[in-house]
Rosetta silent file (secondary structure, phi, psi, omega in degrees, C-alpha in Angstrom):
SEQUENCE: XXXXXXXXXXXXXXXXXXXXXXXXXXXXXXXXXXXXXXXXXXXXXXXXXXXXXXXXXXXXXXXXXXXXXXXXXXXXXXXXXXXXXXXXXXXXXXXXXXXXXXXXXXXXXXXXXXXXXXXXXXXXXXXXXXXXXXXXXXXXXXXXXXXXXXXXXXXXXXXXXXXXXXXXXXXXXXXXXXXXXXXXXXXXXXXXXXXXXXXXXX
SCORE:     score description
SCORE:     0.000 S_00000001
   1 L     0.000  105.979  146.316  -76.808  -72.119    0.058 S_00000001
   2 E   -75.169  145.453  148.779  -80.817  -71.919    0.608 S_00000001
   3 E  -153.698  140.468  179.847  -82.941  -69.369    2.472 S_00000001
   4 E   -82.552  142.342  168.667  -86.517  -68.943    3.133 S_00000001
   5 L   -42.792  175.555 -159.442  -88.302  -65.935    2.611 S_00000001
   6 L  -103.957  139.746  148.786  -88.509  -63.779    5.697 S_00000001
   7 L    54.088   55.475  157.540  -91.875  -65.006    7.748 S_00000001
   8 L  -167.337  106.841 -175.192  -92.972  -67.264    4.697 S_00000001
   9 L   -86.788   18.741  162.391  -92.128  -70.683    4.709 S_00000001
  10 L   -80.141  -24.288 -172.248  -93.391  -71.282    1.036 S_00000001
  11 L  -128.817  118.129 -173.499  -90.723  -69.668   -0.661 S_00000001
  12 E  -140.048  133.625 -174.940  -87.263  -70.572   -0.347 S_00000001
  13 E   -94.086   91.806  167.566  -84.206  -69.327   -2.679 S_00000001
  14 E  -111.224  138.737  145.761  -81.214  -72.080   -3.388 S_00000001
  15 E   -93.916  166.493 -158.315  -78.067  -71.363   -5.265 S_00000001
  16 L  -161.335  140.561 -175.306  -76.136  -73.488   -7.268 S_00000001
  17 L   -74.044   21.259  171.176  -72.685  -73.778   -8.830 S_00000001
  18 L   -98.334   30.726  165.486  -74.340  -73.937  -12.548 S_00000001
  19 L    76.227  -20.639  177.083  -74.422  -70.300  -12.274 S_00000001
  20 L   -72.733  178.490 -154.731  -78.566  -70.531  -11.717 S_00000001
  21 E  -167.882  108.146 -177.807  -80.607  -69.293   -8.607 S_00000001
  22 E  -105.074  156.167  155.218  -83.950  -71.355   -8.413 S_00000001
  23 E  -126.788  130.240 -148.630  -86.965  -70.124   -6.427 S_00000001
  24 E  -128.166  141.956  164.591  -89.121  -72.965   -5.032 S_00000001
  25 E  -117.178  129.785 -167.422  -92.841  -72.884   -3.213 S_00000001
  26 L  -108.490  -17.217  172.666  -92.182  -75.952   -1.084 S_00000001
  27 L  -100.710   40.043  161.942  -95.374  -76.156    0.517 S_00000001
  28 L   -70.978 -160.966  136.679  -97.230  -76.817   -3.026 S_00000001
  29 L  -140.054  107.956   26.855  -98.219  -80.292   -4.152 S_00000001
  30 L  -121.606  169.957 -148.857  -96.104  -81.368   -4.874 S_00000001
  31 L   -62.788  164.507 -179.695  -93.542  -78.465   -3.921 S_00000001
  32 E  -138.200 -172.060 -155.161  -92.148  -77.044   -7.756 S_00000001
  33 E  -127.975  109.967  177.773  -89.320  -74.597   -8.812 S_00000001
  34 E   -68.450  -65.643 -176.815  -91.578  -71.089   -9.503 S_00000001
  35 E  -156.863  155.696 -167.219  -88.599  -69.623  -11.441 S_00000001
  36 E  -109.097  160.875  171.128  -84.917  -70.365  -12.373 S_00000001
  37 E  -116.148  118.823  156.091  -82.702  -66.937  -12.156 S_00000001
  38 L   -66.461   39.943 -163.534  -80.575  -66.254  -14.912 S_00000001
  39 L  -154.661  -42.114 -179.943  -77.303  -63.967  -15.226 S_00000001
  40 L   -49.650  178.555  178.853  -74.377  -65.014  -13.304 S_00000001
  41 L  -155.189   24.800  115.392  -71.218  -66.826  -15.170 S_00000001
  42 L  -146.955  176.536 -137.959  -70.079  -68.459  -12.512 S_00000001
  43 L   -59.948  146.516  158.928  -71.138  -70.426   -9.586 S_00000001
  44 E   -42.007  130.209  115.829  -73.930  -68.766   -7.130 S_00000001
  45 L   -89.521  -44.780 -174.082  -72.510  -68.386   -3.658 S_00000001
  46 L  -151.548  137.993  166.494  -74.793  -66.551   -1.724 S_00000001
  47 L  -161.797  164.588 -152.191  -78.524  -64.711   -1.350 S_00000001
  48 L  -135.088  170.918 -175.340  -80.778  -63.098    0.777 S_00000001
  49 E  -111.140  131.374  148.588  -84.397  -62.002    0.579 S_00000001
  50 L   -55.973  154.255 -161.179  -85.449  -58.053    1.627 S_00000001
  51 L   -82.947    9.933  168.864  -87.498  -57.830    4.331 S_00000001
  52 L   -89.083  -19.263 -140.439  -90.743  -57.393    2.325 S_00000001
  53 L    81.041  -20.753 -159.175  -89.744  -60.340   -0.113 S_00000001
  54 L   -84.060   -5.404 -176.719  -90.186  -58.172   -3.174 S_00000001
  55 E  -131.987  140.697  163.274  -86.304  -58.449   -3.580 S_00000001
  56 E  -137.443  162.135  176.942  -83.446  -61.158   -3.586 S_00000001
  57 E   -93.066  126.845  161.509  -79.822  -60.464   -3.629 S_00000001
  58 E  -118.768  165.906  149.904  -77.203  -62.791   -5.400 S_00000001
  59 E  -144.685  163.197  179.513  -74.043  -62.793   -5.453 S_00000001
  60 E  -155.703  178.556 -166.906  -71.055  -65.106   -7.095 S_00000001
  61 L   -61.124  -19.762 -168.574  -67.566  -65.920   -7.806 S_00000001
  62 L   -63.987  -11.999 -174.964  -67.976  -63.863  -11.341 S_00000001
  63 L    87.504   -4.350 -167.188  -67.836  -60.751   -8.941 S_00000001
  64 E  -126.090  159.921  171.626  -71.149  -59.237   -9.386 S_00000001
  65 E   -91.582  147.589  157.356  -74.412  -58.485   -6.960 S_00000001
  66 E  -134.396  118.764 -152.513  -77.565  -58.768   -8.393 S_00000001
  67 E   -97.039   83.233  165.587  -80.844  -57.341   -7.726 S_00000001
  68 E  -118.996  136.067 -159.913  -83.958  -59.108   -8.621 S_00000001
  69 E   -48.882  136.117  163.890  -87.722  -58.685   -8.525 S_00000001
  70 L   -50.809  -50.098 -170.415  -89.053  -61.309   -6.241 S_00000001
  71 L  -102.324  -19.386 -169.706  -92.322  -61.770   -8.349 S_00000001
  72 L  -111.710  -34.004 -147.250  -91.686  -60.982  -11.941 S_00000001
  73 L    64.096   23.345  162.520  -87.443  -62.740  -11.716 S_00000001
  74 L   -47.832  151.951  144.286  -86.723  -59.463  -13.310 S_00000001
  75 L   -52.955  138.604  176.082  -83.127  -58.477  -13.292 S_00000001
  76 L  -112.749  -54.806 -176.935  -82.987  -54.843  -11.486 S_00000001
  77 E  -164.548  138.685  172.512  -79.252  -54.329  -11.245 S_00000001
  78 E  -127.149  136.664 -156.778  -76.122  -55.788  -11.393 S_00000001
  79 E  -132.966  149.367  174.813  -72.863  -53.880   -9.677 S_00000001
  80 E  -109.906  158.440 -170.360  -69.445  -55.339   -9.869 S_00000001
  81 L   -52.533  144.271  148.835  -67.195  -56.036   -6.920 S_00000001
  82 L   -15.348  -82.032  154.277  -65.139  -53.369   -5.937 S_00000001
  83 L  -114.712   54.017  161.234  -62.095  -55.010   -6.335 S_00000001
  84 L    53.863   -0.147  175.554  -63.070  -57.161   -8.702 S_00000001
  85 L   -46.713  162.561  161.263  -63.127  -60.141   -6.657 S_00000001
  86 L   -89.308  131.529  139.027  -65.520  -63.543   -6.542 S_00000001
  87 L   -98.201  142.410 -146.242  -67.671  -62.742   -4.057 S_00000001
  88 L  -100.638  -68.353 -144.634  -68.849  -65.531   -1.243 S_00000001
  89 E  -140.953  166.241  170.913  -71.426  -63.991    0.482 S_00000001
  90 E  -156.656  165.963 -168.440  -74.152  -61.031    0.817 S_00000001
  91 E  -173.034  132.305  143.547  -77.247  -60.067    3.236 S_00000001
  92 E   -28.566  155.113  149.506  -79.563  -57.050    3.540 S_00000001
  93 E  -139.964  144.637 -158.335  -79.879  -54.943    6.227 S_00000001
  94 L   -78.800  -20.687  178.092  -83.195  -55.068    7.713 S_00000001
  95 L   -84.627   -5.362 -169.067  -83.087  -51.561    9.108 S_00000001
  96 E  -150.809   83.366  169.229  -82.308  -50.253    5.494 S_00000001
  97 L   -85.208    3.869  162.776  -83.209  -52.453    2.614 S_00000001
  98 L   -88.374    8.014  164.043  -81.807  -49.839    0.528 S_00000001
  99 E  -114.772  119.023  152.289  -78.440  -51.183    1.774 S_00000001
 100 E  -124.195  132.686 -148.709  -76.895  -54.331    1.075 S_00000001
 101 E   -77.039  138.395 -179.597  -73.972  -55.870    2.669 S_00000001
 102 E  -148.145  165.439 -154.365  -71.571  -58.169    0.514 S_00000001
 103 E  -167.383  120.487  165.995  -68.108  -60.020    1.694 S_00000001
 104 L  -119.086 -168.183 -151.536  -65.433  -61.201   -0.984 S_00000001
 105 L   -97.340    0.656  171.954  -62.767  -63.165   -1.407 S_00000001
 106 L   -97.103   12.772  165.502  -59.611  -60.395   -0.855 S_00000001
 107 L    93.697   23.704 -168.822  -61.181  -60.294    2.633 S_00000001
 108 E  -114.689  135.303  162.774  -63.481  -56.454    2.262 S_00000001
 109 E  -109.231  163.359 -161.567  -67.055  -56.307    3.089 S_00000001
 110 E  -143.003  123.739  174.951  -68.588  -53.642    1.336 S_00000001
 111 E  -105.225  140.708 -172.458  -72.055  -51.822    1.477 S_00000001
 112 E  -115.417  155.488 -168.329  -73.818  -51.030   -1.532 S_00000001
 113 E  -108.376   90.926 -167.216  -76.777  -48.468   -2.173 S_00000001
 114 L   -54.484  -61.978 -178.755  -79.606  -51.117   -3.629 S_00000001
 115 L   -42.634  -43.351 -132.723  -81.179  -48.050   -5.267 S_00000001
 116 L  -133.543  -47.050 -173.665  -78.172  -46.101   -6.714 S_00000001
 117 L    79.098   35.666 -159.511  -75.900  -49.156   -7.528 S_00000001
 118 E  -151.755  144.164  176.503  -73.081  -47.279   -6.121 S_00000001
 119 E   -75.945  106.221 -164.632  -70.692  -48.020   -2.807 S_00000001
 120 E   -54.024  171.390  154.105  -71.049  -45.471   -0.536 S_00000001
 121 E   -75.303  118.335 -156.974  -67.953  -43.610    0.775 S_00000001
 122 E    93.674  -12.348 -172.832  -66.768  -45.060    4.633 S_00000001
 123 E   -99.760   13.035  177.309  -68.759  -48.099    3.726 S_00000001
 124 E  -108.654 -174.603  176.047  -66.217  -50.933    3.072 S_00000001
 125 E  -152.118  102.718  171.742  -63.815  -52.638    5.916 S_00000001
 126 E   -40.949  115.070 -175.794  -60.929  -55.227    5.687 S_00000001
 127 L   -95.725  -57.965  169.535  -61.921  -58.171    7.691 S_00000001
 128 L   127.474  161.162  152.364  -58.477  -60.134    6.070 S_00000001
 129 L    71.198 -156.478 -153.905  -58.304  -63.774    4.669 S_00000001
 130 L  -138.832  135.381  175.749  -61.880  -64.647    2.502 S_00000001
 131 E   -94.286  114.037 -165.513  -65.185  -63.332    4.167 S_00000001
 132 E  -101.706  -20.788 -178.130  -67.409  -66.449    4.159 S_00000001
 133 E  -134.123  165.734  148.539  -70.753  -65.200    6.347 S_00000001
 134 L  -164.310  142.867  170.336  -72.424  -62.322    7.006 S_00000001
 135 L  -160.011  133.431 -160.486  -75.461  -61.992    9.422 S_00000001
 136 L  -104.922  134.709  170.343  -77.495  -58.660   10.089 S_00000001
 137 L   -71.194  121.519 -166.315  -78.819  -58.209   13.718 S_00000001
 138 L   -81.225  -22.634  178.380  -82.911  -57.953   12.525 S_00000001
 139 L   -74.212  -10.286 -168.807  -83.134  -54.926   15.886 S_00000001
 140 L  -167.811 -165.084 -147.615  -80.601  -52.839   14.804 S_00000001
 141 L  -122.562   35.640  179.658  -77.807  -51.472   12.383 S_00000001
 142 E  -113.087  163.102 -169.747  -74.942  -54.196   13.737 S_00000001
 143 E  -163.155 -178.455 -179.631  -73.900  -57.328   11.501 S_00000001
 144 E  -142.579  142.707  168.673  -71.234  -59.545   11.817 S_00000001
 145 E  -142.890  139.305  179.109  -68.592  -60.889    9.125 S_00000001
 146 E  -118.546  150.383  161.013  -66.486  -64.085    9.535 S_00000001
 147 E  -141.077  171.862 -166.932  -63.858  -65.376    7.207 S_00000001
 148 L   -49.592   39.774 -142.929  -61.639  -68.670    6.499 S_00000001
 149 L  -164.103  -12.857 -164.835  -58.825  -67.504    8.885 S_00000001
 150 L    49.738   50.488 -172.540  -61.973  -68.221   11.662 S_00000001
 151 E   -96.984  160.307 -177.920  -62.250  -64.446   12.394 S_00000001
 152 E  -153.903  130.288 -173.255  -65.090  -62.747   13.424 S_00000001
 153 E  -115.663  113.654 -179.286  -66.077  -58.885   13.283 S_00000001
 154 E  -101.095  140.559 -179.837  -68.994  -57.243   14.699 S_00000001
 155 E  -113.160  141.297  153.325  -69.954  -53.928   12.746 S_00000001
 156 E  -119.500  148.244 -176.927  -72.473  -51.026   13.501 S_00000001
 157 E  -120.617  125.632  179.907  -73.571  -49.480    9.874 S_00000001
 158 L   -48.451  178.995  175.927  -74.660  -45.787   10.223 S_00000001
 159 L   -74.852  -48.785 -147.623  -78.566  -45.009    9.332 S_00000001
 160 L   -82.062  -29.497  176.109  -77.569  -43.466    6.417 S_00000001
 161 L    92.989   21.540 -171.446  -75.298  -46.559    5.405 S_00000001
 162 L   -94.813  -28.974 -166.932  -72.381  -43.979    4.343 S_00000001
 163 L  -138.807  159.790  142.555  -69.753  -45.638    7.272 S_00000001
 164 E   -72.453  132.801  172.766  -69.038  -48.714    9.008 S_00000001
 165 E  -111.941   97.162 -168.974  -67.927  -48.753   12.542 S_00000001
 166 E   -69.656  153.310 -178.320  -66.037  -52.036   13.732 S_00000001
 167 E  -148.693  -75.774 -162.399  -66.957  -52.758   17.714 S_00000001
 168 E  -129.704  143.155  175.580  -65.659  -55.968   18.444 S_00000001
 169 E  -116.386  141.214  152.381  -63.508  -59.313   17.114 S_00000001
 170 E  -159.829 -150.447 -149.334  -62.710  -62.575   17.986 S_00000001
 171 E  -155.192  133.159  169.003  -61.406  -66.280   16.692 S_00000001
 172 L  -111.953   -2.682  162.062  -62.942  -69.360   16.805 S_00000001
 173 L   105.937  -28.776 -178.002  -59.726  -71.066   15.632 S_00000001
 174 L  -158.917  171.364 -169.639  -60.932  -72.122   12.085 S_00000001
 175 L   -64.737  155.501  166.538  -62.800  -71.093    9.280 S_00000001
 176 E  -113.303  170.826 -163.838  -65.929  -70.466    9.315 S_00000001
 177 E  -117.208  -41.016  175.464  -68.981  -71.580    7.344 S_00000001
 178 E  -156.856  162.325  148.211  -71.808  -69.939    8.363 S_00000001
 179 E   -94.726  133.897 -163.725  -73.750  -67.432   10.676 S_00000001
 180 E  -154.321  123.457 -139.565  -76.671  -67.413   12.074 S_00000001
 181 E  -121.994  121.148  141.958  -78.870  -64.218   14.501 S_00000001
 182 E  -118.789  165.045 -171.630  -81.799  -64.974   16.561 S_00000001
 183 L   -98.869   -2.347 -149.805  -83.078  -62.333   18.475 S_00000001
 184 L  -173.365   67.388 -177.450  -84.417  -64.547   21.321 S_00000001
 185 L  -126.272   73.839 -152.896  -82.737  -67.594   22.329 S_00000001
 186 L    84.284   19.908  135.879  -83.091  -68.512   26.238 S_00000001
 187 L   127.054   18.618 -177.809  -84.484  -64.481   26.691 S_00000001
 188 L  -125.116  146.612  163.926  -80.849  -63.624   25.096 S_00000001
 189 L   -66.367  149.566  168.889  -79.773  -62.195   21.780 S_00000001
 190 E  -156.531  150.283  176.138  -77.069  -65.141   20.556 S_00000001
 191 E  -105.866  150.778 -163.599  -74.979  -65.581   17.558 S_00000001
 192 E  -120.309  136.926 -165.491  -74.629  -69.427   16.294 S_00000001
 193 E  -118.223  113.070  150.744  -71.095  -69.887   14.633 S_00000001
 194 E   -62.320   99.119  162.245  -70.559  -72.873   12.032 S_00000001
 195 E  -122.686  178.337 -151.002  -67.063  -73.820   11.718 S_00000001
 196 L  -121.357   69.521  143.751  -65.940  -76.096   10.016 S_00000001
 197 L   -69.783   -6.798 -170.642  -63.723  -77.696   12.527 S_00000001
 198 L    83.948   17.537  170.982  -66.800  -79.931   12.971 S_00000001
 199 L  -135.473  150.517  158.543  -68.324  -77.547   16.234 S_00000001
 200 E  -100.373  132.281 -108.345  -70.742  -75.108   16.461 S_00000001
 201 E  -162.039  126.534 -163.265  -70.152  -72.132   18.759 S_00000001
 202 L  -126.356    0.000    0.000  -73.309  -70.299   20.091 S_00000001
């Protein structure tokens, strides 16, 4: 997985199954690797940026989130899964960057309290099957989670980030691989669906 910083295309965050996390400025010359990330013990699956930058999220099969300064590659915090799981994927939410959203491999997404290092009460939800995406709506407090079963969930997460609400599901027939939110696409919000039937599903 890669992702670019939010509204900075110099800095982009790839994981890697040798347990490392590099962060790269790609428009240098020529582009270089800034800093390597350190901590996991097994493979990287997924991380996100906060919506300042000043934070990125990992997560990996080893089960734990990790919190680290953007600018120093300090370590901040590292919380273990719930249930103890590998966890495939995690994302912020942009209306709260003191919440972040994470999706493992017994099929529960779960929101965690970046600050506190602790799962609120009301905040996780069974999606079923292994939650493979997750992508936060940047206008509001709705997300989405998909997993290998090709399921799909739409969520609203209170302001406080204490509950989940489920609003709507549906099936694209096979797993999926990734998610993707614009906010604007033909004057419509639209979600872009990866599966990995070989189609994409907008």
């Amino acid at each position: 997985m890669v992702k670019f910083a939010n509204n900075d295309r110099s800095k982009l965050c790839c994981v890697s199954d040798d347990c490392t996390v590099s962060v790269c400025n790609v428009t240098s010359t020529p582009p270089k690797v800034t800093f390597i990330l350190e901590g996991h013990v097994e493979a990287v699956t997924g991380c996100d940026w906060s919506a300042s930058n000043d934070l990125i999220a990992t997560c990996s099969l080893d089960g734990t989130l990790m919190i680290w300064d953007a600018k120093s590659s300090r370590k901040l915090r590292v919380v273990q899964d719930q249930l103890s799981a590998p966890l495939l994927c995690c994302a912020f939410q942009p209306a709260n960057n003191n919440m972040l959203i994470a999706g493992n491999a017994r099929g529960m997404v779960s929101v965690l309290n970046v600050s506190t290092g602790i799962y609120p009460r009301g905040g996780t939800s069974i999606v079923g099957g292994r939650v493979m995406a997750l992508v936060c709506s940047t206008s509001s407090r709705i997300f989405w989670a998909a997993n290998d079963k090709g399921m799909i969930v739409s969520y609203r997460i209170s302001s406080t980030g204490a509950s989940l609400s489920k609003l709507r599901r549906f099936n694209v027939g096979s797993a999926v691989t990734s998610l993707s939110w614009s906010p604007w696409l033909a004057r419509h919000p639209a979600l872009l669906v990866s599966v990995a039937d070989n189609s994409l599903n907008l």
